[in-house]
N, C-alpha and C positions, 0 to 999 in steps of 0.2 A: 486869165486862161489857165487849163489845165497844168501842170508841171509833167513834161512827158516822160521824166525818170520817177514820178510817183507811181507803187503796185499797191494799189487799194488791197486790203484783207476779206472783202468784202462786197459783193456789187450785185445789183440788180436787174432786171433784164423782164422788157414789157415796152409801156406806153408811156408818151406824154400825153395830154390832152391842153388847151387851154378851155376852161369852163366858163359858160356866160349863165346867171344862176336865178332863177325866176322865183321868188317865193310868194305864197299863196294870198297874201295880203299886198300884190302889187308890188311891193321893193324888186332891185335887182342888186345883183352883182355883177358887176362886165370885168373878164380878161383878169380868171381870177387860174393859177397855177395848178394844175392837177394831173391824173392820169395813178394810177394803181402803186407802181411803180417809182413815181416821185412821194408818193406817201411812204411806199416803206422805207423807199432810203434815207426819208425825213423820221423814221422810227429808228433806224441805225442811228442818224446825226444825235435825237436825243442821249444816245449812250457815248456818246463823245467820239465818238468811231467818222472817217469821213470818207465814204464808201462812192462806187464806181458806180454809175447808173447806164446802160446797155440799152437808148430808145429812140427813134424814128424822128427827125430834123425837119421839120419846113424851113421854107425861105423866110421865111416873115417873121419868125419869132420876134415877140415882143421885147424890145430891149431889158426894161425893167426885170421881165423872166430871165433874161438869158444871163443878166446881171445875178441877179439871185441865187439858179443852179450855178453859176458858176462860185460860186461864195462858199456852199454848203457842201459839192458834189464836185466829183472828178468827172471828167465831162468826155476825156478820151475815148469813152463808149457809144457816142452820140454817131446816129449812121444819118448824113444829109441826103434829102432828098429835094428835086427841084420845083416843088408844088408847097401851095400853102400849108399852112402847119393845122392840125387835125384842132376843131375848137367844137365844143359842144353845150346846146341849152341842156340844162338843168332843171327841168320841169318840176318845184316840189306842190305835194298836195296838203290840206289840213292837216287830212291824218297819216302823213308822214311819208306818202305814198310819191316816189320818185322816177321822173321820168325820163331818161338819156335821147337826145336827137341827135345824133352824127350832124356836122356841118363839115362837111368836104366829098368831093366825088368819086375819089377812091377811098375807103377807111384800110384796106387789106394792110398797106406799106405802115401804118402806125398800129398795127396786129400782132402780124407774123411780120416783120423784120424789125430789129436783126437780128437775125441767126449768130448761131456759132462761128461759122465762115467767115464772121463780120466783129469776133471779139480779138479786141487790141490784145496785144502781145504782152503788154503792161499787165494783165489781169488773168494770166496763164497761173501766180501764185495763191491767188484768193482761198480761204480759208474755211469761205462761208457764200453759197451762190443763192440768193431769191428767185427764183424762175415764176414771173404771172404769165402764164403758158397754156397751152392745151397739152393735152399726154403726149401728142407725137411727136414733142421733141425731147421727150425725156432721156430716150435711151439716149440717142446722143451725143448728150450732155453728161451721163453717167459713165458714158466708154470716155468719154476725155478727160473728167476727170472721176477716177474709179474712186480715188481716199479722199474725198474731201466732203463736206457735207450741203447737201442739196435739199434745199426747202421749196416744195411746191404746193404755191397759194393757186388752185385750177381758175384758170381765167373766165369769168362771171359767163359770157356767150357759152361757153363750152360745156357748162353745166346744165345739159337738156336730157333728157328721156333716152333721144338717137344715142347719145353718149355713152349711156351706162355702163353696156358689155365693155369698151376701153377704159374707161376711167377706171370698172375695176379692176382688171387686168393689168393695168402700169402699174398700181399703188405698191408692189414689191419694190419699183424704180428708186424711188425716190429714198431718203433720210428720214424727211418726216413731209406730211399733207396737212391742208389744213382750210377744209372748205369752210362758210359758215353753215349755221342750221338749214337755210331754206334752199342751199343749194343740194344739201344733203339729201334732205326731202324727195327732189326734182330726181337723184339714181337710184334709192332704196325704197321710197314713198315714205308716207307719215307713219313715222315709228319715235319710240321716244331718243330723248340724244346717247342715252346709255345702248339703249339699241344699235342706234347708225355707229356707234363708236367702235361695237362691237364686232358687227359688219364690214368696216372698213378693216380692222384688225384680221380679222381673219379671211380676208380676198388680198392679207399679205402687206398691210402696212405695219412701217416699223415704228413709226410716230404719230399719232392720229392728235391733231389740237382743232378742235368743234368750239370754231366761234359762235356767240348766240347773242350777240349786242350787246342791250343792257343787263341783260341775264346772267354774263360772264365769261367766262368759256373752261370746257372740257381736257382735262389731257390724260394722254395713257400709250402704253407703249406695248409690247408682245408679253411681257410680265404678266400684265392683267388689273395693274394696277391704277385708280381712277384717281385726277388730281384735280378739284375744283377748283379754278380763280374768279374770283370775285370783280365784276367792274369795278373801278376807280370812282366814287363819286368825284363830279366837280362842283363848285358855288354856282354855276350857267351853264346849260350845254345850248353851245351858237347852232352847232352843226354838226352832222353825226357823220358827212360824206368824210370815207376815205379812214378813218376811225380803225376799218379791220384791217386794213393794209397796213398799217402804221404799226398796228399791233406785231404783225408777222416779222416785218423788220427789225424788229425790235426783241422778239423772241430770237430769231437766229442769232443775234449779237447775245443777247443771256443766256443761249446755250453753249457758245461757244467759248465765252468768258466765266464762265462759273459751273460749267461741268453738269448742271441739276435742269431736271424738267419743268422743277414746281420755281425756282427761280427764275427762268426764263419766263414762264407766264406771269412771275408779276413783273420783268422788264415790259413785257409787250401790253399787259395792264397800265403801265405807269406812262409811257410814250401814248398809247391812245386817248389817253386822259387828257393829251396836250391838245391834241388832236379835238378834241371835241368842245373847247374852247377858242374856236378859231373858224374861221371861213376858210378854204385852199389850206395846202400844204401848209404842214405845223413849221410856226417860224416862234422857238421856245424865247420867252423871257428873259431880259437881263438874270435875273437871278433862277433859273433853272434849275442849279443844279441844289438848289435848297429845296424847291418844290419837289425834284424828282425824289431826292432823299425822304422828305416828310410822307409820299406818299407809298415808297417802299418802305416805309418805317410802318404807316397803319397795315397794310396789306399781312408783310409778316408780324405784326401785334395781332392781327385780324384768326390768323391762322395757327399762331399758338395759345388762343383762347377757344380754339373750337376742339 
C-alpha cells in the first residue's frame, strides 16, 4: 500500500484501462495493464522518479494489476468507484490500424474523474503535474497551482474539429502541450509539422512537443527555436500502444531535472523506447539503467555529429 506521509514530486492525472488485445493474425493478449496515464507515470518510473497517478477505481481490479501499480506508483490518487473497472478490446489491423471498444456502461467516471476536488493533500507539493485532459479543466488546475509546471498531453477523444476554437484558446494555459501529428491535423488540417508548430506557438503556447511516432518528435518554445529528436531504434518493436504517453512522462521529469528542452526529449525518447519493447505498461529490465544510459549516450553522439 501506499505510504500516506509520501508527497510524490510528481503525478499524473487521467485513465486506467485494463486492455484485452486482439492482433491481426488471431493471438490475444487478455487483462493486459494500460490507460494513457499509467504509461506516463511508467515514463517517470523509467527516470527513477516514483510518481503519484490521479485515476478512476473499479471494484474488480485485477489483483496482479493492483499489485503492480502498487510497486511502481503512489496509489493515494486512486478515486474508487463502485462499478466494474473500465477494460477494453484492442482491435489491431495489418497495417497498424487500431481499434479502441469501451467495455463498461458508463465510460464518463474513468474520463473526467478525478478532478481537482478529488486530489489528495499529499500531492498539493508536486513539482511537475501530467494532465491527459480535455482544455476545460486547465484553468483550474493553473489557478491552484499558478508556479509549478503543467504538462498537457490533450486527451485523444478531445481532439475533434468541434474542438478547435478551445484547444486553441487554452494553449496560453498550460507550461508546455504536446499532441501528436495526427491529432494536430484533426485543429489546424494538414499542414506540414513545422507549420502546426508554429501555429500552436502563436495561438499562445509556451512549449509546443509534436510527437510523430516513428518519425521523432518536434520541439520549440516562443524563442522560435526548432529542436528535432530522433526515435530510439530498438532490436524489436512488440508494440507501439502507449509509446507517446510514456514519452510525455518522461519528458516532464527531463525538463524538470535538467533545465533543457533538447534534453528532456531525449529523456521521453529513451523511456518510449522501453515502451515499445513490451505489450501494456513498460515494466524496465533488471539492468535498465545501462540500457537507459547507452541510449542517451547514441542520442546525444547522434546530435553532436549533426
Amino acid at each position: 500500500m501506499s505510504n500516506a506521509n509520501f508527497r510524490p514530486e510528481y503525478f499524473s492525472v487521467g485513465g486506467i484501462f485494463i486492455d484485452d488485445i486482439v492482433y491481426p493474425d488471431g493471438r490475444t493478449k487478455m487483462e493486459i495493464l494500460g490507460g494513457g496515464t499509467i504509461h506516463a507515470a511508467a515514463g517517470m518510473s523509467i527516470w527513477d522518479v516514483r510518481p503519484g497517478v490521479m485515476v478512476t477505481v473499479g471494484n474488480n481490479l485485477p489483483e496482479k494489476i493492483q499489485i503492480r501499480l502498487e510497486r511502481d506508483f503512489d496509489t493515494q490518487g486512486f478515486y474508487s468507484v463502485d462499478m466494474p473497472q473500465a477494460r477494453a478490446w484492442q482491435l489491431f489491423e495489418w497495417d497498424g490500424k487500431r481499434t479502441e471498444i469501451y467495455r463498461v456502461k458508463d465510460i464518463n467516471p474513468y474520463i473526467y474523474k478525478p478532478t481537482l476536488a478529488d486530489m489528495p493533500e499529499s500531492y498539493r507539493d508536486a513539482k511537475g503535474i501530467h494532465l491527459l485532459q480535455g482544455a476545460h479543466v486547465l484553468k483550474e488546475w493553473r489557478d491552484h497551482f499558478p508556479d509549478r509546471v503543467i504538462f498537457w498531453e490533450p486527451l485523444q477523444q478531445y481532439m475533434i474539429p468541434e474542438n478547435a476554437a478551445e484547444f486553441r484558446a487554452s494553449l496560453s494555459i498550460p507550461d508546455m502541450v504536446s499532441p501528436n501529428l495526427l491529432e494536430t491535423t484533426l485543429i489546424y488540417g494538414e499542414k506540414e509539422p513545422e507549420e502546426l508548430i508554429k501555429a500552436m506557438l502563436d495561438d499562445g503556447a509556451k512549449v509546443v512537443i509534436l510527437r510523430m511516432g516513428e518519425q521523432g518528435s518536434l520541439i520549440a518554445d516562443q524563442s522560435g527555436k526548432l529542436l528535432e529528436i530522433p526515435a530510439v531504434s530498438v532490436p524489436e518493436v512488440i508494440d507501439v500502444t502507449g509509446a507517446g504517453n510514456t514519452y510525455c512522462g518522461a519528458f516532464l521529469v527531463g525538463y524538470l531535472e535538467t533545465g533543457e528542452l533538447r534534453q528532456a526529449g531525449y529523456y521521453g525518447a529513451v523511456a518510449a523506447s522501453f515502451t515499445l519493447e513490451q505489450v501494456g505498461v513498460v515494466d524496465p529490465p533488471m539492468d535498465k539503467v545501462r540500457i537507459r544510459q547507452d541510449r542517451l549516450n547514441w542520442l546525444m553522439q547522434k546530435y553532436s555529429s549533426t
